[in-house]
N, C-alpha and C positions, 0 to 999 in steps of 0.2 A: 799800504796806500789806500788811503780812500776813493770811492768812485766816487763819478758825480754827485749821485742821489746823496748819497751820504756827504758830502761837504756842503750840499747845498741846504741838508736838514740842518749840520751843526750850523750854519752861517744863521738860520733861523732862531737854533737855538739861542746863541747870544744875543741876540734883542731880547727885547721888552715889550709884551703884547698887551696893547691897551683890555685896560679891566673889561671882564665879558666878550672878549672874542676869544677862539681857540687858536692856541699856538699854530702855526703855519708848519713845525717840522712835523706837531703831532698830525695834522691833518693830512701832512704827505705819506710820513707810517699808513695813519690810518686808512687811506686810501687804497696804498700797497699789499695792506693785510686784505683788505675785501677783495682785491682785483685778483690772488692768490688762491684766497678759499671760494672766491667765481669759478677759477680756474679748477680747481679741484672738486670742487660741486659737479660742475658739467660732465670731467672727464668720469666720476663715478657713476652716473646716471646714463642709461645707454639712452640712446637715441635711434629711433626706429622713423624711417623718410617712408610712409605712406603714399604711393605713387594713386593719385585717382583716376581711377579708368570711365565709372559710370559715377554716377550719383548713385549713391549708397555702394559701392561695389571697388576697390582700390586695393594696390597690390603691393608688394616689397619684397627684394632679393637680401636679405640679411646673411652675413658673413660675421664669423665667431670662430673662437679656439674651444675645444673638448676640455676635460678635465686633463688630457693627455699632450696637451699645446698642440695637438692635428687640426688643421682647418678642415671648417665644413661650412656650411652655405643651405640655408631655408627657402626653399620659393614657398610664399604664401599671398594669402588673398585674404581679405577681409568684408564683410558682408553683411548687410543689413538685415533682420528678416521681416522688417516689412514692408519692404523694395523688392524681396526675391525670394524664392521659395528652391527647398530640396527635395528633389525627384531619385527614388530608386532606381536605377535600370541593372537588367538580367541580361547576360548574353541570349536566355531562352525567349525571350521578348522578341529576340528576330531569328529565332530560330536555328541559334549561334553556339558552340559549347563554349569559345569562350570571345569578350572585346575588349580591345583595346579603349583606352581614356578618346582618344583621337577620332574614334569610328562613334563612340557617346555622342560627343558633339556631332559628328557627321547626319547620326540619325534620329537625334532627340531636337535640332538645334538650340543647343544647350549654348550658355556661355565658357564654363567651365567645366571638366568631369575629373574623378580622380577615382582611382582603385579602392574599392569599402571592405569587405567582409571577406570572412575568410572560408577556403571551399576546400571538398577532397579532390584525389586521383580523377574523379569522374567528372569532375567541376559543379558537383553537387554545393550550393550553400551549406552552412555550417553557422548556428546560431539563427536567434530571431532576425526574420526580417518582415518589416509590415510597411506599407503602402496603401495612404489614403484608409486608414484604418482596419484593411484587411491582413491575418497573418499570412504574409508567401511561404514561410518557412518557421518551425517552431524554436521554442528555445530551448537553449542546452545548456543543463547545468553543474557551466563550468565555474568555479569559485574568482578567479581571478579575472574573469570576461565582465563587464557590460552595459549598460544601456544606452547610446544616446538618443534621444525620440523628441521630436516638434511636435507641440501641440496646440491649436489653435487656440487654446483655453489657459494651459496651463505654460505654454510657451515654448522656452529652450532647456532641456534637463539632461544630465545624463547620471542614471541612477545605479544604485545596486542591483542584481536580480530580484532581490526581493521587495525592494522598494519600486520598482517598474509597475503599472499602471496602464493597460492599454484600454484607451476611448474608439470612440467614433470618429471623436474631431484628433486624433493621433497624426497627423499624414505622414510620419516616416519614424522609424526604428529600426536600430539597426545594433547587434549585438558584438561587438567586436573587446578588442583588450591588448595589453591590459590598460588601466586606469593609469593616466601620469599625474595627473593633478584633481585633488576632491576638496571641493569650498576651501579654495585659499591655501592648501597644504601638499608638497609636493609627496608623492605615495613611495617608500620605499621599492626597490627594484632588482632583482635579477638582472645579471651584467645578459649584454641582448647588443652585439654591434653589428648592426645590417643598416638596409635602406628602411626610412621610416614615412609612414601617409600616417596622418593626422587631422583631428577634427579640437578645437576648443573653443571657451565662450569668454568672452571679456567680460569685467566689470556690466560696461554697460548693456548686456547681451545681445550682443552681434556675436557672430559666428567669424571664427579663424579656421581654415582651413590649408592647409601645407605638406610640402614633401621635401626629404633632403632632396639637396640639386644632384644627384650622381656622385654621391658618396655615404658610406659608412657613417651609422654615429649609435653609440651607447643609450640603452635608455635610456638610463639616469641623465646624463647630459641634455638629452633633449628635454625631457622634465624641469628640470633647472633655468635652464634659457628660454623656456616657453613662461615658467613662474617669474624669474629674475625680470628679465629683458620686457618679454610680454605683459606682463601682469596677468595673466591669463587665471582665472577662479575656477576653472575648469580644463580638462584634456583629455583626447582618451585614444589610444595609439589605434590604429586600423591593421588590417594585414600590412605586412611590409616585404622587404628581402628584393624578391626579383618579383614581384606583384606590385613594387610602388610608382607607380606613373600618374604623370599630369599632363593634363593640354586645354589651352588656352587659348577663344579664339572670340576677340573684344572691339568689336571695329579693326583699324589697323592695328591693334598691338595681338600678338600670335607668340604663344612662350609653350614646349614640349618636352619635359623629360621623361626620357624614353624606360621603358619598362622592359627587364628582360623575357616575360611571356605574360602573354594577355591575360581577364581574368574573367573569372561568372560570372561577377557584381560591378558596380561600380556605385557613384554619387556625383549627380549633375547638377548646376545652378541652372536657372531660368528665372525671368521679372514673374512677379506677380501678375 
């Protein structure tokens, strides 16, 4: 039995279409073929709802399945860097062994902070860190850690150890690992399922910045959906596990995933 569409093509087909216009069933085909591969176009391409909070400064809760069909869930933020600049802070800064994301903001009044770098037992740093061009902390040379660093000159990068470069005009570095993504290529990985902080750079270098919401995920997965979904040219994972927290606090909108213990380090947003 024929449907509609289709009795109403053949009813088309048996005329006779004056010389120089297109058949009427072909043009309903052909219409159905576009409106299809529309449809299949869209649903392959993810689409990511950027929520804008400031100018230059806008947010997004994205929801995804692992390589393993487990749902997991991204808070992230996305960032201008020449609307807003990244600020180190130490828990030893206020005389603290270790803070929380939430107390950053409290006494930076940051916009955002999130857990950076990774420390010992004694909540000692662990890798380079520099601020405003000075080292606070040396590097360690571990093969699979490192760089990302803003520099007034040379901009947003995040390098190998040996390609790193510290200036004057540097204002932040921060040595952390491993690498998910390097120019456009997502980096093989060691299976790793914890909580993850994250730092990467778009196409058009703005700064991403992100944490699973209170759940587990695979490196490689996150590498994957940060390059796929994101487009992201860059990534480079931060401490994670029970050191990954966020807090959020943007006019009225206030967003916290809570962290299982506080850390040494962290990374705050502030305007320029």
């Amino acid at each position: 039995m024929f449907s509609w569409i289709g009795k109403l093509a053949l009813s088309f087909s048996r005329k006779r279409e004056p010389k120089g216009c297109i058949p009427a069933y072909k043009f309903i085909i052909g219409a159905g073929i576009t409106w299809v591969c529309l449809c299949f176009s869209f649903s392959a391409q993810a689409f990511v709802l950027w929520r804008p909070l400031l100018p230059g400064l806008s947010e997004t809760l994205w929801s995804g399945k692992d390589s393993m069909g487990n749902s997991f869930a991204l808070e992230m933020f996305k960032i201008d860097p020449k609307q807003y600049k990244l600020q180190l802070v130490q828990a030893s800064d206020y005389h603290m062994t270790k803070i929380s994301a939430k107390e950053m903001v409290a006494k930076t009044g940051a916009l955002l902070a999130v857990n950076a770098g990774f420390f010992d037992m004694q909540s000692k740093p662990l890798g380079l860190l520099v601020k405003d061009g000075n080292t606070l902390n040396p590097l360690r040379p571990i093969s699979w850690w490192a760089i990302f660093s803003y520099d007034k000159y040379a901009g947003t990068r995040i390098d190998r150890l040996e390609d790193f470069q510290l200036r004057q005009s540097t204002e932040i570095a921060l040595q952390v690992g491993p690498r998910l993504i390097d120019e456009g290529h997502v980096i093989p990985l060691k299976r790793n399922d914890s909580q993850k902080t994250f730092i990467g750079i778009t196409p058009d270098n703005q700064w991403v910045i992100g944490v699973t919401d209170m759940c587990a995920l695979e490196a490689s997965d996150l590498a994957n959906t940060l390059f796929k979904e994101f487009q992201l040219k860059e990534a480079l994972n931060f401490d994670g596990g029970g050191s990954t927290q966020l807090y959020a606090k943007i006019g009225a909108y206030e967003k916290e995933v809570y962290g299982l213990t506080s850390v040494a380090n962290g990374l705050v947003v502030v305007p320029r």
